[in-house]
C-alpha positions in Angstrom: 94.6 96.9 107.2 95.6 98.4 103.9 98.9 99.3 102.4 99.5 103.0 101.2 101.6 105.6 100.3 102.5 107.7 103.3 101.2 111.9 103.5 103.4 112.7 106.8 106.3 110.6 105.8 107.7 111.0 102.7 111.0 111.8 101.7 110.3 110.8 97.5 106.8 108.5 96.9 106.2 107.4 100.7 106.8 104.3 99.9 108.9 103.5 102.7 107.0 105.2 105.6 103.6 103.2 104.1 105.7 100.9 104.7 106.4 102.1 108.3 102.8 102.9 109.2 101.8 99.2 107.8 104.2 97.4 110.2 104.0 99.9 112.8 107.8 100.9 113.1 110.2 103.8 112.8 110.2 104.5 109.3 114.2 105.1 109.7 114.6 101.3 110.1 112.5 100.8 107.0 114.7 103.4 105.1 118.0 101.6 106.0 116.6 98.3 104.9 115.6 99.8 101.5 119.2 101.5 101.0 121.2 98.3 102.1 118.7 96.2 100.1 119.6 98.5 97.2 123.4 97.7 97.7 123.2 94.0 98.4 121.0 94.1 94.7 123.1 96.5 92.6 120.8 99.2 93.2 118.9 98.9 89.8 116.5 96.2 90.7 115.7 97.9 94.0 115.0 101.3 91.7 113.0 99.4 89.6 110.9 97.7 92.7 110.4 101.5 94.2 109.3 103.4 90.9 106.5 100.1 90.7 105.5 100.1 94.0 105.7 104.1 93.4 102.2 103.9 90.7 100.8 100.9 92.3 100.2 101.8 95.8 97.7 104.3 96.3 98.3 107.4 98.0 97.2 107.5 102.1 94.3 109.8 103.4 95.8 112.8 104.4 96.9 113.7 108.4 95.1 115.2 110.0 96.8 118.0 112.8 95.1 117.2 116.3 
């Protein structure tokens, strides 16, 4: 199993619904984690981990409509 950017679930990089497709749950949950992760850290560090992750994780096969 391999980690990527999501195609379907993107609000900004995809980040968090690769995230959501990796560990197979709602990609709302992973959202909120980010956002109060963010707070708990002063925002700035968890900026910094999302533009990183942002050019390091490649981008996901698109979805396909069945």
């Amino acid at each position: 199993k391999k980690l990527y950017r999501s195609a379907g679930q993107k609000m900004l990089g995809g980040i968090c619904g690769g995230l959501a497709e990796y560990f197979d749950v709602d990609v709302t949950i992973i959202r909120l984690l980010m956002v109060g992760t963010a707070f708990v850290t002063a925002v700035l560090p968890m900026t910094f981990f999302y533009i990183i992750a942002w050019i390091i994780v490649p981008q996901g096969p698109p979805k396909t409509q069945a």
